[in-house]
C-alpha positions as a Python dict, from the first residue, in 0.01 Angstrom:
ca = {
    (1, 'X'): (0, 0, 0),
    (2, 'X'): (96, -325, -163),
    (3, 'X'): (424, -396, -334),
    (4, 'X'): (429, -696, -590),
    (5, 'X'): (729, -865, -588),
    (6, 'X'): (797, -1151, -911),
    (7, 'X'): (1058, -1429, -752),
    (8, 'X'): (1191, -1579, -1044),
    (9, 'X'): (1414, -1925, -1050),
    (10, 'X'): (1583, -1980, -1404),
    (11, 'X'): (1824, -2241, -1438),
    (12, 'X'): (2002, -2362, -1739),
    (13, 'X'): (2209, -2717, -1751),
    (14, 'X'): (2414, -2809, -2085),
    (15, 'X'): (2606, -3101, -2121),
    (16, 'X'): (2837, -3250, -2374),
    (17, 'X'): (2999, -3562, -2382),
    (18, 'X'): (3262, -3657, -2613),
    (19, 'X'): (3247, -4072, -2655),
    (20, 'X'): (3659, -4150, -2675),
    (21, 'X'): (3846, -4407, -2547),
    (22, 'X'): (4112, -4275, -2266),
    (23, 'X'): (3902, -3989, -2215),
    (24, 'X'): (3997, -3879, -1878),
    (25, 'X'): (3674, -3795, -1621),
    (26, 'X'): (3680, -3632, -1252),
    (27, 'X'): (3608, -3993, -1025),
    (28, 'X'): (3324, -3783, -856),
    (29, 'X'): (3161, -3788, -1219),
    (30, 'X'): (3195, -4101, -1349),
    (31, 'X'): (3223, -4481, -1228),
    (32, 'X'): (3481, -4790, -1328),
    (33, 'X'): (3514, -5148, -1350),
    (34, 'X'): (3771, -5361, -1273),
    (35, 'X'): (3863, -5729, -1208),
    (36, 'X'): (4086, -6023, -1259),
    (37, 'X'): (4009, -6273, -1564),
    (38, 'X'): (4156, -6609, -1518),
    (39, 'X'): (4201, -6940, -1744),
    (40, 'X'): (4038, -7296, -1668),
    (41, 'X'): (4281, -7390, -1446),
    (42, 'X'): (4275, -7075, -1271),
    (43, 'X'): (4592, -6912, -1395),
    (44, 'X'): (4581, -6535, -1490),
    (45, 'X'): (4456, -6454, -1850),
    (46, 'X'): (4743, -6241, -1969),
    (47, 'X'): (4709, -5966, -2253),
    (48, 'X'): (4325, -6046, -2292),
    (49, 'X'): (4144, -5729, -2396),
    (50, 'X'): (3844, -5642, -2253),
    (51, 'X'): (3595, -5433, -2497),
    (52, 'X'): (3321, -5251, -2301),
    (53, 'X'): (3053, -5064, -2499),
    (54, 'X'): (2788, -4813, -2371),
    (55, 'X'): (2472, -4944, -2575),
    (56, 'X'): (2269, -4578, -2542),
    (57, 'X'): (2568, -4431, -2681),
    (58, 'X'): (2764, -4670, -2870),
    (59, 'X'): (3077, -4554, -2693),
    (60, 'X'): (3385, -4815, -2633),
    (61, 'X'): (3627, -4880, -2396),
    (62, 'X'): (3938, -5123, -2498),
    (63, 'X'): (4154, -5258, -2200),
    (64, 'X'): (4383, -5509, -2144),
    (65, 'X'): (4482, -5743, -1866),
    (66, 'X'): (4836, -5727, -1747),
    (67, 'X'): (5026, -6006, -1621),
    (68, 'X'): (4813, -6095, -1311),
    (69, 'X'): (4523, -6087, -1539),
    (70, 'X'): (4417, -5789, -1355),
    (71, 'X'): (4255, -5521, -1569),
    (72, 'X'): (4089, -5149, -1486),
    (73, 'X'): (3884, -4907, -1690),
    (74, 'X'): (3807, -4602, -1540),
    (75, 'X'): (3610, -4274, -1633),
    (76, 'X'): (3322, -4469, -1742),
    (77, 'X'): (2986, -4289, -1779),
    (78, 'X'): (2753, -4389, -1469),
    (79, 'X'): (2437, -4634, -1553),
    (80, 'X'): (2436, -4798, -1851),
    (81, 'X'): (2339, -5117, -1999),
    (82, 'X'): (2705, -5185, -2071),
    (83, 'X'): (2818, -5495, -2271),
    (84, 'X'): (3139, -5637, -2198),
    (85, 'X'): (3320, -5839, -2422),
    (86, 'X'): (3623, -6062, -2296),
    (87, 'X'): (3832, -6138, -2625),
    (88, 'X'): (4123, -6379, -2576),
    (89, 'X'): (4343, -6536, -2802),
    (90, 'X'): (4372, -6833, -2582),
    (91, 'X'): (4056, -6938, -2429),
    (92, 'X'): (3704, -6899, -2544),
    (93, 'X'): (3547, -6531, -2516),
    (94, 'X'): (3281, -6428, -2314),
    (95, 'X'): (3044, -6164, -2287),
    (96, 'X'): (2865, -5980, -1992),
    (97, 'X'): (2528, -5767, -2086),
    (98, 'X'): (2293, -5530, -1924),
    (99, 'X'): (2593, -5404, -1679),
    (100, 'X'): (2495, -5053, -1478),
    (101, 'X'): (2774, -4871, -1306),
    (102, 'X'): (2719, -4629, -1009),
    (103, 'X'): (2825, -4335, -962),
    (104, 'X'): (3218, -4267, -786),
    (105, 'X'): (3190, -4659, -726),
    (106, 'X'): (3444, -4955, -921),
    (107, 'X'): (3193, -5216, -1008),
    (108, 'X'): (3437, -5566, -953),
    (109, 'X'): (3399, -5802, -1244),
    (110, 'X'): (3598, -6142, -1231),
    (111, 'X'): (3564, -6381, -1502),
    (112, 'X'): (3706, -6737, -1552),
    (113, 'X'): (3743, -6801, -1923),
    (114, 'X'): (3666, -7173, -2096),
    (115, 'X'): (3827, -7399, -2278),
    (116, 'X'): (3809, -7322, -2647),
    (117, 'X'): (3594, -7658, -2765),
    (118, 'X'): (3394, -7586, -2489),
    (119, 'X'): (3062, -7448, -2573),
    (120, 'X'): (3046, -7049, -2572),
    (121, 'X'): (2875, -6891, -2219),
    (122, 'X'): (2673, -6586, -2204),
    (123, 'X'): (2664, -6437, -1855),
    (124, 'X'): (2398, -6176, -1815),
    (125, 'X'): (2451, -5860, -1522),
    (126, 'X'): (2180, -5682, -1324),
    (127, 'X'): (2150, -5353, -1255),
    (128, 'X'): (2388, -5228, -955),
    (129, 'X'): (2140, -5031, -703),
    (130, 'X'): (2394, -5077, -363),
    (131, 'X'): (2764, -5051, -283),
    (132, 'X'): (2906, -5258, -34),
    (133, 'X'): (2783, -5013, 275),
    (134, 'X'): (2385, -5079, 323),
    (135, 'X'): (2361, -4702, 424),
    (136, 'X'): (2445, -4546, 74),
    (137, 'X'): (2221, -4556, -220),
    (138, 'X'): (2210, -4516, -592),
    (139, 'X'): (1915, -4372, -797),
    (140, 'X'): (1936, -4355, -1155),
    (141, 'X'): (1739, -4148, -1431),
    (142, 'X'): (1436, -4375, -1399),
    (143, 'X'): (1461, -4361, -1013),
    (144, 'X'): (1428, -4007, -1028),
    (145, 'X'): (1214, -3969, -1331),
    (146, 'X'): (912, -4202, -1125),
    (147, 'X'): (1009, -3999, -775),
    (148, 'X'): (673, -3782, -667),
    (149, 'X'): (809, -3414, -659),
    (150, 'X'): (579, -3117, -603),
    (151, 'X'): (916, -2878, -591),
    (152, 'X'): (1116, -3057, -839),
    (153, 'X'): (1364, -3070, -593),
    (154, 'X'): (1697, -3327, -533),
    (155, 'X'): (1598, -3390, -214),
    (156, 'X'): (1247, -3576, -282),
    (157, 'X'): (1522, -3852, -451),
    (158, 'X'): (1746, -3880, -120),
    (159, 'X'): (1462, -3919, 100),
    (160, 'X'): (1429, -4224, -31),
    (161, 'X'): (1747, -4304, 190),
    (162, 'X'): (1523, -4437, 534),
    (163, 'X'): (1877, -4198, 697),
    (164, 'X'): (1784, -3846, 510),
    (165, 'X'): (1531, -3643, 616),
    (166, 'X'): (1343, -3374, 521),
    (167, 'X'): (1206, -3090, 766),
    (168, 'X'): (928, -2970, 703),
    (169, 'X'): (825, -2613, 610),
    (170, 'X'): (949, -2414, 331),
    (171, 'X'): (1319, -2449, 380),
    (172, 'X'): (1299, -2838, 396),
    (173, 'X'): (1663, -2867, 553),
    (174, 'X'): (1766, -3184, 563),
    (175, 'X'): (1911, -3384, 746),
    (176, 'X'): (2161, -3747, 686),
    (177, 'X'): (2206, -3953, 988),
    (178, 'X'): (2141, -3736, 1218),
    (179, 'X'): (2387, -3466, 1130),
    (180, 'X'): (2346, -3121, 1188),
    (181, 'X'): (2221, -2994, 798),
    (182, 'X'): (2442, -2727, 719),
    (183, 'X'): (2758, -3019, 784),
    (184, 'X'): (2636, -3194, 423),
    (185, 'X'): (2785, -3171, 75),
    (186, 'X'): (2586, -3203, -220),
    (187, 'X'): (2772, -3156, -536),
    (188, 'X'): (2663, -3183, -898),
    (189, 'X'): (2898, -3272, -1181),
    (190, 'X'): (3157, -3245, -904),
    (191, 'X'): (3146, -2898, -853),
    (192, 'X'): (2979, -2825, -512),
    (193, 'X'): (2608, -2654, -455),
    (194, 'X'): (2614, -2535, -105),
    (195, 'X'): (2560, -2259, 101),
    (196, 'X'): (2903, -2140, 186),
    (197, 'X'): (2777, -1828, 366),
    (198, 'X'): (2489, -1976, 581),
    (199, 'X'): (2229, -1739, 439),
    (200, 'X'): (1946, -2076, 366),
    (201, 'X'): (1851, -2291, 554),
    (202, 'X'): (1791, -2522, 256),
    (203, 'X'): (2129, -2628, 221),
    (204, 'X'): (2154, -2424, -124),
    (205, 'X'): (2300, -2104, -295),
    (206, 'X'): (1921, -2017, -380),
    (207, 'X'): (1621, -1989, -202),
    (208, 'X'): (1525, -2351, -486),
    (209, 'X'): (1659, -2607, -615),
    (210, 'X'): (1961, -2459, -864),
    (211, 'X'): (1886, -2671, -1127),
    (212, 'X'): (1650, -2862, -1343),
    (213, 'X'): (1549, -3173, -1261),
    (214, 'X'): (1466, -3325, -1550),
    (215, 'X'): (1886, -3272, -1619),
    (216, 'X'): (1976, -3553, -1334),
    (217, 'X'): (2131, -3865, -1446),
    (218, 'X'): (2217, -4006, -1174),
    (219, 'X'): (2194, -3961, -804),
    (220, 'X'): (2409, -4083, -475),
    (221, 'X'): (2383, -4084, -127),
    (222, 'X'): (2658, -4117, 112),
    (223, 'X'): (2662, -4101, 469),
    (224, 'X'): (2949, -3970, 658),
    (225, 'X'): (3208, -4119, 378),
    (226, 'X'): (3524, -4185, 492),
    (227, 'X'): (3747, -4142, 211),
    (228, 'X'): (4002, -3944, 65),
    (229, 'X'): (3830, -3810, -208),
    (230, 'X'): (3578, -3661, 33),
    (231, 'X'): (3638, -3404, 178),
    (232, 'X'): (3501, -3030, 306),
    (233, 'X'): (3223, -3158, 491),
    (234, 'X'): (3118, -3411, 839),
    (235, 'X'): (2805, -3514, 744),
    (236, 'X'): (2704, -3667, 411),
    (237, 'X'): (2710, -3644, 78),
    (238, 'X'): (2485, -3619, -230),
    (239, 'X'): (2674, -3651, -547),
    (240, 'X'): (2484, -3634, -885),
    (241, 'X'): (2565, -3644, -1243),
    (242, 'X'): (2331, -3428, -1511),
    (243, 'X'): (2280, -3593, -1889),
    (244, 'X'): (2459, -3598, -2147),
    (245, 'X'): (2266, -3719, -2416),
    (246, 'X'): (2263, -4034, -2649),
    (247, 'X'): (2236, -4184, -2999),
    (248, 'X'): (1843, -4087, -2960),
    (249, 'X'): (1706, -3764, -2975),
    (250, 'X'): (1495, -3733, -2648),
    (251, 'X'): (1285, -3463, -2489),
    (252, 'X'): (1024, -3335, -2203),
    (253, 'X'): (791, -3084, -2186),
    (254, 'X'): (642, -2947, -1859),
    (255, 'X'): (402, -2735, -1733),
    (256, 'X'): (284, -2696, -1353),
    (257, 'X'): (47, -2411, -1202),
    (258, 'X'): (-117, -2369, -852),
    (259, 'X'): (-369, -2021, -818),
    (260, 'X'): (-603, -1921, -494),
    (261, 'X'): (-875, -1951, -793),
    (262, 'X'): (-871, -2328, -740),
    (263, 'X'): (-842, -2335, -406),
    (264, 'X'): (-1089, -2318, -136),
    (265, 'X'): (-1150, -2059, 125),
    (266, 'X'): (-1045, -2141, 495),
    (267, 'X'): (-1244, -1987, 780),
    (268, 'X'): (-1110, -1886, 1175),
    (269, 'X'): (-1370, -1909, 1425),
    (270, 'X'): (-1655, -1910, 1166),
    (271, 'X'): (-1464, -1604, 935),
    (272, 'X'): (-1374, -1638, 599),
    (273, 'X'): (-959, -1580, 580),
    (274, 'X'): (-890, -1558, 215),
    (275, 'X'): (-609, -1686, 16),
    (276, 'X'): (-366, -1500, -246),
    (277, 'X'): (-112, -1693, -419),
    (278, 'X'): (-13, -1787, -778),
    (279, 'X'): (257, -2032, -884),
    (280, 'X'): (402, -2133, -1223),
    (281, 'X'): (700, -2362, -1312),
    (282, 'X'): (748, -2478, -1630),
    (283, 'X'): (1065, -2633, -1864),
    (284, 'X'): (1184, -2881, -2108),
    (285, 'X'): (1464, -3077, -2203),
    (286, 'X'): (1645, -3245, -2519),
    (287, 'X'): (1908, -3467, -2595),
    (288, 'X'): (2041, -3562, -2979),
    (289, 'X'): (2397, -3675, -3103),
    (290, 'X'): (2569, -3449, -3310),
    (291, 'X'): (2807, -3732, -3452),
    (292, 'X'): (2670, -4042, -3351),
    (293, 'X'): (2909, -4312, -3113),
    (294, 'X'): (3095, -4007, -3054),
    (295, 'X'): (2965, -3666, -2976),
    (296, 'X'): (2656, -3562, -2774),
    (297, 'X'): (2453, -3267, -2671),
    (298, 'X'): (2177, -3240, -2373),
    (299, 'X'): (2024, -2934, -2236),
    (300, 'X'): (1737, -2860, -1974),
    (301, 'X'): (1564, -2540, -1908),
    (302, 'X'): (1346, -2467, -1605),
    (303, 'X'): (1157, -2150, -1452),
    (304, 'X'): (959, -2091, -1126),
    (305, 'X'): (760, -1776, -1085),
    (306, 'X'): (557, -1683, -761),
    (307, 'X'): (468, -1349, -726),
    (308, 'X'): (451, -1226, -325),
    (309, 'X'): (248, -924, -202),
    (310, 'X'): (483, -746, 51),
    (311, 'X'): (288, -455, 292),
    (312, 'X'): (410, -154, 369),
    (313, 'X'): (227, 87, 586),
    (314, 'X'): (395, 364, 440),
    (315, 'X'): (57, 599, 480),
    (316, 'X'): (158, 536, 870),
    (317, 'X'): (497, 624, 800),
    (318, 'X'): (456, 949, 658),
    (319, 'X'): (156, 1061, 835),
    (320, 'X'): (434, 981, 1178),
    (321, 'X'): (696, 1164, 988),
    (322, 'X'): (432, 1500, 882),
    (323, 'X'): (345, 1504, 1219),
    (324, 'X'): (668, 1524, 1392),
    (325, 'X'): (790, 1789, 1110),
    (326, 'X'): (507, 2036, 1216),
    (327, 'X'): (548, 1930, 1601),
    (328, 'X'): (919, 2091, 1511),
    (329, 'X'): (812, 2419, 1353),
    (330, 'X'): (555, 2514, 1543),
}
């Protein structure tokens, strides 16, 4: 007798983000800049605000240097382009574009302001893939958007890190540095995904990947961080960040199915073994503002079914079980 079983995997992620200055963001979730802007001469730039502005979102940011000329913005939203604008009432401004800020990371940005006849400099930023360790590593929405992926799973990201890997087979453990996999962390949003009670191998609360991954923003890799703010684990870390939508309304539509009907039939010593399995996974996700520079919405919807054909020789059973019974009363 065959049993079908239906193993389905539905995971919903909603995000809102609320553009504000001063808004206050977990550091695991969000990134920060800071520096030191000096005059000609090299003397600190005191009370010089410094105006940084999310382009996707319009969002801004005003700080202002104290009197070291040292300034710091933090709970930024991670990647960007960011434009920073350095507005002084003594020397001439200048203005930083296409910034990108990594995740849990404060981006260092020093500037050393001109004379005011002096003609007007723009300084243009690249995009931020490294921190100052070579072993940790940044991926960003269209890192992960171009990463092959048959599961849709984190961890085809990570392995891009030449320290993660992946074991094969179904449970596709994995492994940072070395460590032993149930000693990593990964956390999303800063609230942590792992398997607390050691029931998967995976590394997760489910038997897949909890979440869509079309919701990712942006991914991180650390290995074996040594900081206060990590903590609960020995090996490393994968922190990521899920969407939270922009000044465009965005959206994905996916549909993925593998059946024995397109497969072909393997043979063992010249028989014919034949193969029974059906898969489906399928989502989408939007994005939109709801009041544009200030409020956004972004959700993602995903769902795996497989069924599984379970046997039970339960004509055994009960033949074994008639058998004894009349064995008994005779």
């Amino acid at each position: 007798m065959k049993i079908q079983l239906r193993k389905n995997a539905l995971t919903l992620a909603i995000a809102a983000s609320l553009g504000m200055s001063g808004m206050a963001v977990a550091a695991d979730t969000s990134s920060s800049i800071k520096g030191q802007i000096v005059g000609p001469q090299g003397n600190p730039a005191a009370d010089t605000k410094i105006i940084i502005v999310h382009e996707p979102t319009g969002t801004r940011r005003v700080v202002t240097t104290n009197d070291t000329g040292t300034y710091n913005a933090s709970g930024l939203r991670v990647g960007g382009p960011y434009t920073i604008t350095i507005d002084s009432n003594k020397f001439r401004d200048a203005e930083l574009r296409n910034v990108y800020l990594s995740l849990g990371e404060a981006q260092k940005i020093d500037q050393q302001l001109s004379e005011l006849q002096m003609e007007s400099i723009v300084v243009t930023g690249t995009p931020v893939l490294f921190n100052s360790s070579a072993n940790d590593t940044y991926y960003g929405a269209d890192a992960i958007k171009s990463t092959p992926s048959i599961n849709r799973d984190i961890k085809d990201v990570v392995r891009n890190n030449p320290l993660v890997v992946i074991q094969p087979g179904s449970d596709s453990s994995m492994t940072i540095a070395g460590s032993n996999p149930r000693t990593n962390s990964i956390t999303v949003d800063g609230i942590p995904l792992n398997d607390d009670f050691g029931l998967n191998s995976g590394g997760y609360p489910t038997q897949r990947n909890p979440f869509p991954l079309d919701a990712l923003d942006q991914v991180t890799v650390q290995v074996a961080p040594t900081n206060a703010k990590s903590s609960g684990f020995t090996g490393g870390n994968v922190d990521a960040v899920f969407k939270s939508g922009t000044n465009e309304i965005t959206g994905s539509v996916f549909y993925e199915k593998m059946t024995d009907s397109w497969a072909g039939t393997p043979k063992n010593n010249g028989k014919e073994v034949p193969l029974e399995f059906e898969e489906e996974n399928y989502g989408f996700s939007i994005g939109a503002p709801l009041i544009e520079n200030k409020l956004f919405f972004f959700g993602a919807y995903e769902k795996y079914e497989s069924p599984q054909s379970i046997e039970w020789i339960l004509q055994v059973l009960v033949l074994a079980l008639t058998r004894q019974k009349s064995h008994k009363t005779t």
